[in-house]
C-alpha positions in Angstrom: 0.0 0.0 0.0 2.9 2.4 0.5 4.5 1.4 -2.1 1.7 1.9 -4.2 1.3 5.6 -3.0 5.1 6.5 -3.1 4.9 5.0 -6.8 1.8 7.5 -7.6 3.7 10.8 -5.5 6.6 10.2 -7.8 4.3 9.8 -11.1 2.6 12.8 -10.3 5.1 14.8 -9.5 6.6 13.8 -13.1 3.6 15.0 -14.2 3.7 18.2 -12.7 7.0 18.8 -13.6 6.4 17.9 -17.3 3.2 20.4 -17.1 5.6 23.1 -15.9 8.4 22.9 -18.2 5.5 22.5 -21.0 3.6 25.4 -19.6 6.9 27.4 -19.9 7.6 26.7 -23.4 4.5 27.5 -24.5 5.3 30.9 -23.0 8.3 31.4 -24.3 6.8 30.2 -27.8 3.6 33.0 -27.3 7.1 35.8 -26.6 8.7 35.0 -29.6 5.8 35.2 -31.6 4.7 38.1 -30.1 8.3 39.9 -30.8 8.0 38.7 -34.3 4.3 40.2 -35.2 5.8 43.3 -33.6 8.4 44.0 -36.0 7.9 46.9 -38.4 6.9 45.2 -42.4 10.2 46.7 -43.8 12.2 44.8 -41.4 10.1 41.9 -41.5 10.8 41.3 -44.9 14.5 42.1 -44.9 14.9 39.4 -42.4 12.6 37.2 -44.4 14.4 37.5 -47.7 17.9 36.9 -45.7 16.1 33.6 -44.3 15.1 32.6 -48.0 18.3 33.4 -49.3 20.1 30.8 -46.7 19.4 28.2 -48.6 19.2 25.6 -45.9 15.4 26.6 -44.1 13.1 26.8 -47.4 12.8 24.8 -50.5 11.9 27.1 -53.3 11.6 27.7 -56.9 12.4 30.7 -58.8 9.5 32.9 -60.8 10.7 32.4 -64.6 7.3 34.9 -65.3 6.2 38.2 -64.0 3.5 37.6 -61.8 0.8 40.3 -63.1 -2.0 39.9 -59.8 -3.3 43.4 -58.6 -5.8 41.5 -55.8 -2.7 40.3 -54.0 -1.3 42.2 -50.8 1.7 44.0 -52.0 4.4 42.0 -49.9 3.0 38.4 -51.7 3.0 40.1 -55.1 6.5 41.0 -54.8 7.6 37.6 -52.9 5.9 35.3 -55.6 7.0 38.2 -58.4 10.6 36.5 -57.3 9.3 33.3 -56.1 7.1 30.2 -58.0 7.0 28.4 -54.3 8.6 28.5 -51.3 7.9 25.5 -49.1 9.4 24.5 -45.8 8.0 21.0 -44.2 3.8 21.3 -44.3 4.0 25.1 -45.2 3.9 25.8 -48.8 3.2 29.0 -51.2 2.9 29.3 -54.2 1.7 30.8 -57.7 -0.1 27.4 -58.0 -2.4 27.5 -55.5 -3.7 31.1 -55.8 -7.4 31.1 -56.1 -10.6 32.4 -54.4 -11.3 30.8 -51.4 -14.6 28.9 -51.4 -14.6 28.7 -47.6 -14.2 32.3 -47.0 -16.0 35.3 -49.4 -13.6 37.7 -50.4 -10.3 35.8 -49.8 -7.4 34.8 -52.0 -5.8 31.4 -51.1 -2.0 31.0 -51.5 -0.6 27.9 -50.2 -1.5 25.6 -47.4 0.5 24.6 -43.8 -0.7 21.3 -41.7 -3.5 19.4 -42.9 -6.6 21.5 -43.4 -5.1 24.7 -43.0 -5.6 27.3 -45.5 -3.5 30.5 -46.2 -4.9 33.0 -47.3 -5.0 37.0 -48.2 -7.7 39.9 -49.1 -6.7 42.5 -51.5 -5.8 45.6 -49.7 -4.8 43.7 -46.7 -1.1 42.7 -46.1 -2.2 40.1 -43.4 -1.4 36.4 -43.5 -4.8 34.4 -42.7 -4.8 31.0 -41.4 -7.9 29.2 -41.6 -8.1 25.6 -39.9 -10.9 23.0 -40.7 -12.9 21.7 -43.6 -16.6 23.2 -43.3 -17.7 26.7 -44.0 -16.8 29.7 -41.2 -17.4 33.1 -41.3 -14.6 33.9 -40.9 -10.5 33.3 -40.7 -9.2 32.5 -37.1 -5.6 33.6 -37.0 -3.7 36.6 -38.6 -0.3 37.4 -38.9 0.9 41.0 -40.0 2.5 40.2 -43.3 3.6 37.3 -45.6 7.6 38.4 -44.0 6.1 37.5 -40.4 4.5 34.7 -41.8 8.2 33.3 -43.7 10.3 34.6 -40.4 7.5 32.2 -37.8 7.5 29.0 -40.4 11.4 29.2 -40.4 11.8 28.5 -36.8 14.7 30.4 -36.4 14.6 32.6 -33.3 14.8 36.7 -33.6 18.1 36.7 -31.6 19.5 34.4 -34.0 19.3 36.6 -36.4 21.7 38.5 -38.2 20.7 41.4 -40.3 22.7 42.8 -43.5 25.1 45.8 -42.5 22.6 48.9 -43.3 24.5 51.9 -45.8 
């Protein structure tokens, strides 16, 4: 009988240990991604671009035609101007899969990330919209403030990581 108790004190306490250290993950996963939505566009995208350019984070294929698509947000015109796709694990873009979203009126989709998830854009809106699920919603559940956000999150590389080109 004590035994059995002392077994179940030290389980739990793995538990609770394991809840913790999960707990304070998921914090320190909510700072980064806050830090990251907070960056200003223009240096969102010059960190994206130096993530794409690596090499090593992104598989992608180069735009061999101008891309000629006034209902895109500005930042994914210019990204799949230079780009056909850029993929990295589940998360993909790409000139391919631009089309109106039947799940959500007035939306562009772009690529996909995960199963089920859609991402999308409205014209005029330099948001990133992530939509989750198969059946019909009103509306998208997460944003992000730009397709440079967007590449900088799905790249997994941390903002203190980070090195930016010298600035003339």
């Amino acid at each position: 009988m004590i035994w059995g108790l002392s077994v179940a004190a030290v389980i739990l306490g793995l538990v609770g240990a394991l809840l913790w250290l999960g707990a304070r993950e998921h914090r320190g996963i909510k700072r980064e991604l806050e830090e990251i939505a907070r960056l200003p566009e223009a240096k969102a995208r010059t960190i994206a671009l130096g993530l794409l350019a690596r090499g090593d984070l992104f598989t992608s294929t180069l735009a061999t035609e101008p891309l000629l698509n006034a209902a895109l947000p500005a930042g994914v015109r210019e990204l799949l101007g230079r780009y056909e796709e850029i993929g990295r694990n589940e998360f993909w873009i790409g000139r391919a899969a631009l089309a109106q979203c039947a799940r959500h009126a007035g939306f562009l989709k772009i690529g996909e990330d995960a199963e089920f998830e859609e991402i999308l854009v409205r014209p005029g809106d330099e948001r990133i919209h992530l939509s989750s699920g198969e059946g019909p919603i009103r509306e998208p559940t997460e944003t992000v403030p730009s397709i440079w956000h967007q590449l900088i999150i799905v790249s997994g590389v941390k903002l203190q990581d980070v090195t930016l080109p010298p600035t003339h």
